[in-house]
C-alpha positions in Angstrom: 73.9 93.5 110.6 72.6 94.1 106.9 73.1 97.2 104.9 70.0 98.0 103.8 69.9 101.9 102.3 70.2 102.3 98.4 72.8 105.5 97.6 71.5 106.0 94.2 74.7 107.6 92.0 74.0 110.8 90.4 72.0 110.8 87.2 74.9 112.2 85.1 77.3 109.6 86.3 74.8 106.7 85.0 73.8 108.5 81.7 77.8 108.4 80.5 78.6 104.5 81.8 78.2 101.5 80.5 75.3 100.9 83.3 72.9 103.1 81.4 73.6 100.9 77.8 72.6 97.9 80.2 69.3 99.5 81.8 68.2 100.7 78.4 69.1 96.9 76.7 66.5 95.3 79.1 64.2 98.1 80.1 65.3 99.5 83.3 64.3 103.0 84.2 66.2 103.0 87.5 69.4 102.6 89.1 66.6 100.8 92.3 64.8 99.0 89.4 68.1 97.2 88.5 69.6 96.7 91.9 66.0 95.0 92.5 66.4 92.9 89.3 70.3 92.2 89.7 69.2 90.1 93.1 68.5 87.3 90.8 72.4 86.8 90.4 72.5 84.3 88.1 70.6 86.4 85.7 72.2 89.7 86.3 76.1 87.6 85.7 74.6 85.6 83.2 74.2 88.8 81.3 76.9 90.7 82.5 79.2 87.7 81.2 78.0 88.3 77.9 80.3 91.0 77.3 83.2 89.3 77.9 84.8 87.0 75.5 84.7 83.0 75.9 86.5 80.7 74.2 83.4 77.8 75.5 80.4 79.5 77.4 79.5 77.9 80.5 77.0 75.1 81.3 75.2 76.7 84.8 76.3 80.5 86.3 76.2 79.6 89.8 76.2 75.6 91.2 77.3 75.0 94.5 76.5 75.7 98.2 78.5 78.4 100.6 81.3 78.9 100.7 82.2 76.1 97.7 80.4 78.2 95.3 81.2 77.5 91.6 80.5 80.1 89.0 80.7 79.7 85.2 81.0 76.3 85.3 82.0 75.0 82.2 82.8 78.3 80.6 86.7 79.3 79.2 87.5 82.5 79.5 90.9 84.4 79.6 90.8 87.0 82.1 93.7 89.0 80.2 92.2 88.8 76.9 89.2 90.4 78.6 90.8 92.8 80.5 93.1 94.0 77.4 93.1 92.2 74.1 89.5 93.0 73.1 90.3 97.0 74.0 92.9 96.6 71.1 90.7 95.4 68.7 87.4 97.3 69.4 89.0 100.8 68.6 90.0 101.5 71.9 93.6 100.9 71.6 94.7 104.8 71.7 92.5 105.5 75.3 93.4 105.6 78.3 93.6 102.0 80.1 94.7 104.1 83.4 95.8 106.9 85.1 98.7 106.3 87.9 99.2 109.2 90.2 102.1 109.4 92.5 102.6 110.7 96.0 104.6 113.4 94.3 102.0 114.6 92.1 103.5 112.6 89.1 101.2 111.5 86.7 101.3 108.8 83.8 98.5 108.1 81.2 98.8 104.5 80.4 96.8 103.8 76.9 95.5 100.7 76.0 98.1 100.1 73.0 100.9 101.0 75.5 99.8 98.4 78.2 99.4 95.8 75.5 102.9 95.6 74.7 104.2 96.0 78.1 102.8 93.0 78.8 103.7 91.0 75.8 107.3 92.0 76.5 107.0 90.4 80.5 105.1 87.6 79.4 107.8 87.2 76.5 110.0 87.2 79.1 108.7 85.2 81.5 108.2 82.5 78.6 112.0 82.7 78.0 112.5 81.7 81.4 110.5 78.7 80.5 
């Protein structure tokens, strides 16, 4: 059984994310218009992958046959850098990385900057540890 309905998210949802930057880069006037497009997945990742940061860019996307799949082959990357480094030097560093919610109704903002060293103090330990 395939899924084959198309919820399209509501237009002021895709106006504020970084979805409508990428439809407007390559001339995509619908959210259908790029789900059609983003079936050619080596294209759509190719270009998604261009925002992140890669320390060597990779030789082919997608190589391989199910379920051995290889994708980026060739590329090095550092997911952490990524997911937290480039947020301190773009002028994010003061947002908000995430919002934790307890079961108690507690709630903790968690900013870029505060994350950052967080987790240069457990991989400082860690490293200590050898």
């Amino acid at each position: 059984m395939k899924e084959k309905r198309v919820f399209e998210p509501p237009k002021a949802l895709v106006d504020k994310s970084n979805v409508k930057r990428f439809m407007d880069q390559h001339r995509i006037k619908t959210v259908k218009q790029l789900y059609e497009k983003a079936k050619d997945q080596e294209w759509f990742w190719g270009e998604m992958a261009k925002d992140l940061h890669w320390y060597r860019k990779w030789k082919t996307v997608l190589s391989g046959k199910a379920p051995y799949f290889v994708w980026f082959d060739g590329g090095k990357t550092n997911i952490a850098c990524n997911a937290l480094d480039r947020h301190m030097k773009d002028g994010k560093a003061d947002k908000v990385a995430y919002i934790w919610e307890g079961e108690l109704g507690e709630v903790r903002k968690v900013t870029y900057r505060e994350m950052y060293k967080e987790v240069n103090r457990i991989a400082n330990g860690l490293r200590s540890l050898g």
